[in-house]
Each structure stands twice: as structure tokens, then as C-alpha cells.
C-alpha positions in Angstrom: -54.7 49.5 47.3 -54.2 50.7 51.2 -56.7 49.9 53.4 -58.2 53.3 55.0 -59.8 53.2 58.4 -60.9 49.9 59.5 -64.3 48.9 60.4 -63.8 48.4 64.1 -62.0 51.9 63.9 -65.1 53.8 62.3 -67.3 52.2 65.0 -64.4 53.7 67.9 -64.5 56.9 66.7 -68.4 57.3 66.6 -68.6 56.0 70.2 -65.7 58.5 71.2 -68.1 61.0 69.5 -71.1 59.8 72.0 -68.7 59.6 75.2 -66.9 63.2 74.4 -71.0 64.9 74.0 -72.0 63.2 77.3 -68.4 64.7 78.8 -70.0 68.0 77.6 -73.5 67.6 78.4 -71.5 67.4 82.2 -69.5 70.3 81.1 -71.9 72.8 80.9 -74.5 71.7 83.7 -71.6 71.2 86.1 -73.2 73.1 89.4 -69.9 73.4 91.6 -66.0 74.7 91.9 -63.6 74.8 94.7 -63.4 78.7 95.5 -59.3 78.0 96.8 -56.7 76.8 95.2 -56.4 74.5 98.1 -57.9 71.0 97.6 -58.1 71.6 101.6 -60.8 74.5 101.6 -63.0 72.5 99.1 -66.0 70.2 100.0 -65.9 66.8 98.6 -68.9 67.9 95.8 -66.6 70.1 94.5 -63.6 68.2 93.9 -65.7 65.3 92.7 -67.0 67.5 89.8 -63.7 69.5 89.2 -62.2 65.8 89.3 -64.9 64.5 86.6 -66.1 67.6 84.9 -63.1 69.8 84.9 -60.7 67.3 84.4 -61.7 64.2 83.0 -64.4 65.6 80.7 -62.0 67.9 79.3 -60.5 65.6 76.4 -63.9 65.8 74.7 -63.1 69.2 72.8 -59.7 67.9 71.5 -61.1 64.5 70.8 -64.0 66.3 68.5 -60.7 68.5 66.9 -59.1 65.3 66.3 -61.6 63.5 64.6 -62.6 66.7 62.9 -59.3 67.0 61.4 -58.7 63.1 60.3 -62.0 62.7 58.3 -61.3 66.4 56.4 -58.0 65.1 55.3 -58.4 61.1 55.0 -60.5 61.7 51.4 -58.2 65.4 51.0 -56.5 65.1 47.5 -54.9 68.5 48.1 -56.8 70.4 44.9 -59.0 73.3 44.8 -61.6 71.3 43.7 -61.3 69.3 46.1 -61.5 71.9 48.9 -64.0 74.0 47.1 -66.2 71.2 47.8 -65.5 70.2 51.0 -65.7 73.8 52.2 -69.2 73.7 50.4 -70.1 70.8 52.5 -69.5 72.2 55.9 -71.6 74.9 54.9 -74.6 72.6 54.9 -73.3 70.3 58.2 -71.3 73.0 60.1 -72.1 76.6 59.3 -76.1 75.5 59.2 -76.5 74.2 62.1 -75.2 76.5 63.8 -76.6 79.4 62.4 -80.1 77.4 63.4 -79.6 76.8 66.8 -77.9 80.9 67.4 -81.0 82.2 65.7 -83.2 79.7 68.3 -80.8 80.8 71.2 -81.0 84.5 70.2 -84.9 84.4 69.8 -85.1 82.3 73.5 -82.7 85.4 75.2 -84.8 88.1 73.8 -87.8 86.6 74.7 -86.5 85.7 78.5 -85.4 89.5 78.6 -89.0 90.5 77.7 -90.3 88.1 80.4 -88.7 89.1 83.3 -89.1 93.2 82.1 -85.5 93.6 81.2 -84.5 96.0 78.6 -82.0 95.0 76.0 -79.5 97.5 75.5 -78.1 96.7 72.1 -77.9 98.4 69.1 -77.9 96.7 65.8 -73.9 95.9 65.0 -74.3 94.7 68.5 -77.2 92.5 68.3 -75.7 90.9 64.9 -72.6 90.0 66.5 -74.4 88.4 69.5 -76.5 86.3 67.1 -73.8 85.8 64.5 -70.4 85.7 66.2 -71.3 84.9 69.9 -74.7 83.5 70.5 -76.2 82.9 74.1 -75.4 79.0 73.2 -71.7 78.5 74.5 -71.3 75.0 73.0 -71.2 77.2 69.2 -67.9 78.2 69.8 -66.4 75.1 69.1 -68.4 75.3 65.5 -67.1 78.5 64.7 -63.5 77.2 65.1 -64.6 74.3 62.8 -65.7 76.5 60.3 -62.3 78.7 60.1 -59.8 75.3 60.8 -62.1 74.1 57.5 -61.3 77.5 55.9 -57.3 77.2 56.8 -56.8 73.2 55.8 -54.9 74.5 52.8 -52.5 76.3 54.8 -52.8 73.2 57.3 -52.0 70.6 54.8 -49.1 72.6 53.2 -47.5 73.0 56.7 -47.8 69.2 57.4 -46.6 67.8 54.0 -43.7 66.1 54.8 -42.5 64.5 57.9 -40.2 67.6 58.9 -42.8 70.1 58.4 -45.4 68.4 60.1 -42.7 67.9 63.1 -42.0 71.2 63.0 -45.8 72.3 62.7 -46.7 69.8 66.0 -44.1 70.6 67.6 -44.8 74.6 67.7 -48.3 73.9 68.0 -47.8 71.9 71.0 -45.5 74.1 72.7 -48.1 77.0 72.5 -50.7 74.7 73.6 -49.0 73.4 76.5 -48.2 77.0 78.2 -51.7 77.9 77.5 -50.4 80.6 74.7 -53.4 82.5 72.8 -52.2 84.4 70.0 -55.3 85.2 67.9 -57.2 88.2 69.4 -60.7 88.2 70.8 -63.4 88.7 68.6 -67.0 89.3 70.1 -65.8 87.7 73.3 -64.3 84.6 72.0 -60.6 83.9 70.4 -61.0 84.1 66.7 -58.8 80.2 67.1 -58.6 78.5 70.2 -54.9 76.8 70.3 -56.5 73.6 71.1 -58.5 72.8 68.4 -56.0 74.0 65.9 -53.6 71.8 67.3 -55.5 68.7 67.5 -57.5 69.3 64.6 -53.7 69.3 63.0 -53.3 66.1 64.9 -55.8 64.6 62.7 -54.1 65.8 59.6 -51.1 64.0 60.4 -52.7 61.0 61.9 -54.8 60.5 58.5 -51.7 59.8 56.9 -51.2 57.6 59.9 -54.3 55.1 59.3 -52.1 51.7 60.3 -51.4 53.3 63.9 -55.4 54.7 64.5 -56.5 50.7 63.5 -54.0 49.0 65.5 -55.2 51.2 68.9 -58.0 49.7 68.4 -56.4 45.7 69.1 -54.3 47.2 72.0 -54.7 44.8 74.8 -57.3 45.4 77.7 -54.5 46.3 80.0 -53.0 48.7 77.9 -56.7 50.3 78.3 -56.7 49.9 82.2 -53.1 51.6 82.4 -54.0 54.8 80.1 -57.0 55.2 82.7 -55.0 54.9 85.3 -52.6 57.2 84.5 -55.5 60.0 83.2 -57.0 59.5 86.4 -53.8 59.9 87.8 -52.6 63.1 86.4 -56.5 64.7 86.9 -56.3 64.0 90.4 -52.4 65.6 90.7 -53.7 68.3 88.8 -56.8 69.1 91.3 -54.3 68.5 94.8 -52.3 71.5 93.4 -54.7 73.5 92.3 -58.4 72.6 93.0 -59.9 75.9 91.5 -57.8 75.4 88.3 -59.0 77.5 85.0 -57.9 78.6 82.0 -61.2 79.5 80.1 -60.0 82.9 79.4 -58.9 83.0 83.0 -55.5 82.2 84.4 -56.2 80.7 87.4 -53.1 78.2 87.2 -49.6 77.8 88.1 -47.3 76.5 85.5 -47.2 72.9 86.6 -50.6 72.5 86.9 -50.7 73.5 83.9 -48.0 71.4 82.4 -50.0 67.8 84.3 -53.5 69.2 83.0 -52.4 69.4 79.3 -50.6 65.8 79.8 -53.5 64.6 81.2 -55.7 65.5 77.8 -53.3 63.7 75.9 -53.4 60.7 78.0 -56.8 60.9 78.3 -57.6 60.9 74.3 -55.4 57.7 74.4 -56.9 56.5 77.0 -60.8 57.3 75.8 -60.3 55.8 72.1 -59.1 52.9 74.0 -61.7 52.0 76.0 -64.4 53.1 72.7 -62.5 50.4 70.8 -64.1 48.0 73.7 -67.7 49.6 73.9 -68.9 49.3 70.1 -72.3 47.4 70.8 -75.1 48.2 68.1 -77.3 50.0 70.4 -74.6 52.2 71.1 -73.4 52.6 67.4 -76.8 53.8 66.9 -77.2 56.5 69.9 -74.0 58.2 68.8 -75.8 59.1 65.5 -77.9 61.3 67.8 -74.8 62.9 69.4 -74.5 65.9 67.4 -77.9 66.7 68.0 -77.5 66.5 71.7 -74.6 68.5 71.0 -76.2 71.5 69.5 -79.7 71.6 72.0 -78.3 71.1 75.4 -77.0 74.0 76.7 -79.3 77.1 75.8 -82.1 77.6 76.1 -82.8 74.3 78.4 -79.8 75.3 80.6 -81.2 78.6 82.1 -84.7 76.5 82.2 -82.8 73.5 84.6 -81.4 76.4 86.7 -84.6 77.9 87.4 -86.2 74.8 88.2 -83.1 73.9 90.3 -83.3 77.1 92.5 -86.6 76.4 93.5 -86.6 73.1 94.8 -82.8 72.1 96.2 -79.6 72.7 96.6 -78.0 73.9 93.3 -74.4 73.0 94.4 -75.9 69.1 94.4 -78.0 69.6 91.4 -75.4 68.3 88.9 -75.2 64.9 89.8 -79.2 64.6 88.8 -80.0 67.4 86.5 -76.5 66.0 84.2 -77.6 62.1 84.0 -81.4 63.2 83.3 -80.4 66.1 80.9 -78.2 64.0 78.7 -80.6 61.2 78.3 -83.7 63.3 77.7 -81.5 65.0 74.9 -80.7 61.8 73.5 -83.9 60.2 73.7 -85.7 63.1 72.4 -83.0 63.2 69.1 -83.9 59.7 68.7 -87.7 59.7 68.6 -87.1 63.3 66.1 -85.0 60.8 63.9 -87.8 58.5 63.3 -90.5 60.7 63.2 -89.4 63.6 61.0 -86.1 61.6 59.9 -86.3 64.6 56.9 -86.0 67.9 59.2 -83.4 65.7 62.2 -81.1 65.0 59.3 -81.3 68.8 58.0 -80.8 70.1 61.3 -77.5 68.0 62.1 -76.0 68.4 58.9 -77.0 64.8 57.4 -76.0 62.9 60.9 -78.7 60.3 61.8 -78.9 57.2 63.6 -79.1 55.8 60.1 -75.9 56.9 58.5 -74.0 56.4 61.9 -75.3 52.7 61.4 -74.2 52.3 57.6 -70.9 54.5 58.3 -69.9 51.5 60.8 -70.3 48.9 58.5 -68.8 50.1 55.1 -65.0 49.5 54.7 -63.3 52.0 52.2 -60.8 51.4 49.6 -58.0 54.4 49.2 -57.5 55.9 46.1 -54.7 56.1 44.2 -53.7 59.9 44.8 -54.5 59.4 49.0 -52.0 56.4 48.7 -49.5 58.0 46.9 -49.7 61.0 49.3 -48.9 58.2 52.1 -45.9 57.1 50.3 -44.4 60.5 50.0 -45.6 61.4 53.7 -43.8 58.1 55.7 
């Protein structure tokens, strides 16, 4: 028998999963951005948060892709069956959710548009595709890709079978990736795939026949950890002196090798994150990141446009993120942690089954391979 992921891997991966929702939490309350793309013309608040929250915080989406992809195809035997069930399963953890928290975002819009006498031109096929395809809740996009990367692991698998296909499939992927190439049209204001979490989440396809590399990152020596933060840090920090107001959320402002050090910079960064999780798995911790994808899915709307209004009215906005960030991640996750033990029931509903509970027993149960996963390894390497 092959040993799957290792204990001390499990335990990295769910406090990548609490790090990454912080790095969004920062994301979407960031309060800042250089106007120029001269680092000159910028005030030291924003460079600090287009240094942190533009660019640091940006290997959390392709981290969450990753490990998306890894744990779909690590217990994957390739059958219908098999991905008739797992498909089923989403349903409850991914689809759910997020048709929960659209409906509670749609309802909180409407009833802000009533509020402050605004009409709400929409007509019906409108209104449904707000609520259904692009709810007032940003952070859901990243859960509708999920849903359709979980629809497309057949196709994924098949193109990553063998070692030349899946070079060949990375190798494409990454090049469209790296220049920032969108080929799937827009639906409802969003790309039907975003580039990056098809390639990542194909990254975790690959890597799950990779399970010896993933557990040995996690013995890497402490200055392995210290250079791979160096040299994220590094590359954020080239990428913001030559172009400060840098952006490619369906915008191009960027230059080509901006561009070509920002995307380098994710990919050092996820090396560099897992490496330093493999060093932070403490039982309290191990315990909060069962509350991450709570946090996750209540952060941003409705409590976002609540923060702003608050913000307005008694300081400077521009400052605001360096207050209302810290305090609005740590109310989310100590609010998801007193839900979990008072209505344990309707928290693990909600989040699709992930509790403080499970995160707990998921870190400490090692996992034997089956016979068809270890035979797929063979014929992979």
C-alpha cells in the first residue's frame, strides 16, 4: 500500500486554507490603490496595501484551486460512479452554500435599494441572473468556477493521464495564464472559467499523483521557508516599483513584465505559503481553520457595504483598512466559532459539512491508498 497525504501535510493544507481566507478577508476590505503607475505619485498607504493586499494576498485564490483540485482527484478512481458521486457531493458543500449566501446577499441588496428609495430596474431574466449567476457577494465567483472545474474533472483527468499529456496540458495552461489570456466569454459579468483556477485546480490533479513531493515540502528546512519569502516579497515589491496601480481583474492595467514578475510571484508565493503552514500547525489553529469556509462565504456582502458606511462617517476611509480588516476577520471567525457550538447542526449545513470538528479529526486520520489510486500512480510516474 502507498501512503496518501501525510498527517503533518493534512494539518498544512488546512492552515493554508485559514491564511489564504484571511488574505481575502484583506482582499476585499482593502480601502486604497495607487491612482499612477508610478510607485512615485503614490502615498505610502497605498503601496503598503497594493504591496500586502494586491500582491501578497493574491496566492490565496490559486492556493484554494490547488487544494480544490488535489482532494477531488486524490480518492478519483476515474469511473462514472465515481464522479456521479462526487459531483453529487459538491452539490451539498459547493453549490448549497452558495446558493444560500446569493439568496441572503440578493435579499440584503433589495432591501438596501428600498431603504435608501432607490428603484430597482430589473426585469425578471435579469433579477435571476443577479441572484443566480452573479450575486451582489463577489467572493461566489470563485464557487461557481468550483462547481464547473467539478463538472469538467473528466475532461481534466483524461488530459492529465500520462506524464506527456499532463506536460502538455500544464504547459498550455500556464502559458495562457502567464499573459493573462481569457478565452471563455463573460457570462452575467463574470468569465464562465477564470484561467487561474483551471490551471491550478489542474495543478492539483497532477500533484495528487504527486503525494511523496506535497509530504516532503512539508520537512523542507526553515531556511528554505525564509528564502521562498524572500523572494515572494521580492518579486511583489518589483512588481509594484513598475507598476504601482497594477490590475488585471477584468482590467488591463499592466505591462507585460509586470505581468510576467506578478504571475512568478503567485507561484513562489504558494511555495512559499505551504511552507511556512507546514511550521504553524498548533491545535488552536487546526481548529480555527475549520471555521474558514464560513468566514469565507459571510465576509464580504452584506457586512461590507455596512463597514463602509460606518467608515465614512467617522474617518478617513483611505486608512480604514488597516482596522476595519484585522477586526473584520476576527469577528467573522469568532462569530463561525461560537455558531459551531451552539447550532453545530445548521453551521455544518451551511458550510457544506466543514466544522471545527471535522477539521480536528481530518488532521489526525492517516489514510491508506487503495489499490486502483496506487495503480493509477504507477502508470502516472
Amino acid at each position: 500500500m502507498a501512503a496518501d497525504l501525510s498527517k503533518h501535510a493534512k494539518q498544512t493544507f488546512q492552515i493554508v486554507s485559514l491564511l489564504a481566507t484571511v488574505m481575502v478577508v484583506g482582499i476585499h476590505y482593502k480601502t486604497d490603490v495607487p491612482n499612477t503607475p508610478s510607485v512615485h505619485d503614490a502615498t505610502w498607504n497605498e503601496l503598503l496595501q497594493e504591496f500586502w493586499l494586491g500582491g501578497i494576498a493574491r496566492v490565496a485564490v490559486p492556493m484554494f484551486a490547488l487544494t480544490a483540485g488535489l482532494f477531488y482527484f486524490r480518492s478519483d478512481d476515474g469511473t462514472w460512479a465515481c464522479y456521479r458521486k462526487k459531483f453529487s457531493q459538491r452539490c451539498r458543500t459547493i453549490a448549497f452554500p452558495y446558493f444560500v449566501v446569493a439568496s441572503i446577499a440578493m435579499a440584503s441588496w433589495l432591501l438596501m435599494q428600498r431603504l435608501q428609495s432607490q428603484p430597482v430596474d430589473m426585469n425578471v431574466a435579469e433579477f435571476l441572473s443577479a441572484w443566480m449567476l452573479r450575486p451582489p457577494a463577489e467572493q461566489l465567483w470563485f464557487l461557481r468556477d468550483l462547481m464547473i472545474l467539478v463538472a469538467i474533472t473528466p475532461l481534466i483527468g483524461c488530459s492529465t493521464a500520462t506524464p506527456i499529456r499532463a506536460v502538455i496540458t500544464a504547459t498550455g495552461l500556464t502559458a495562457a495564464w502567464m499573459l493573462n489570456w481569457q478565452p471563455l466569454p463573460i457570462v452575467a459579468g463574470w468569465h464562465v472559467l477564470q484561467m487561474e483556477t483551471l490551471l491550478f485546480f489542474t495543478v492539483g490533479c497532477i500533484a495528487s499523483r504527486r503525494i511523496s513531493w506535497i509530504n516532503s515540502i512539508v520537512h523542507w528546512p526553515a531556511r528554505c521557508s525564509v528564502a521562498l519569502c524572500g523572494i515572494w516579497g521580492g518579486l511583489v515589491a518589483i512588481r509594484v516599483w513598475m507598476r504601482a496601480d497594477f490590475d488585471i481583474w477584468y482590467l488591463n492595467d499592466y505591462s507585460l513584465s509586470s505581468l510576467l514578475v506578478h504571475q512568478c510571484s503567485i507561484v513562489v508565493g504558494c511555495l512559499a505559503i505551504f511552507a511556512v503552514a507546514s511550521r504553524l500547525c498548533a491545535r488552536p489553529l487546526l481548529r480555527l481553520s475549520g471555521v474558514s469556509f464560513f468566514v469565507f462565504l459571510i465576509h464580504e456582502f452584506p457586512p461590507r457595504a455596512v463597514v463602509e458606511r460606518l467608515v465614512e462617517t467617522v474617518g478617513d476611509p483611505s486608512l480604514s483598512c488597516w482596522i476595519v480588516f484585522p477586526i473584520v476577520a476576527a469577528s467573522c471567525y469568532a462569530l463561525g466559532d461560537w455558531i459551531s457550538k451552539t447550532s453545530p447542526t445548521s453551521f455544518a449545513i451551511l458550510t457544506g459539512g466543514r466544522t471545527p470538528a471535522r477539521a480536528e479529526e481530518l488532521s489526525g486520520r492517516e489514510r491508506i491508498v487503495a489499490p486502483v489510486d496506487q495503480a493509477r500512480e504507477r502508470f502516472a510516474s
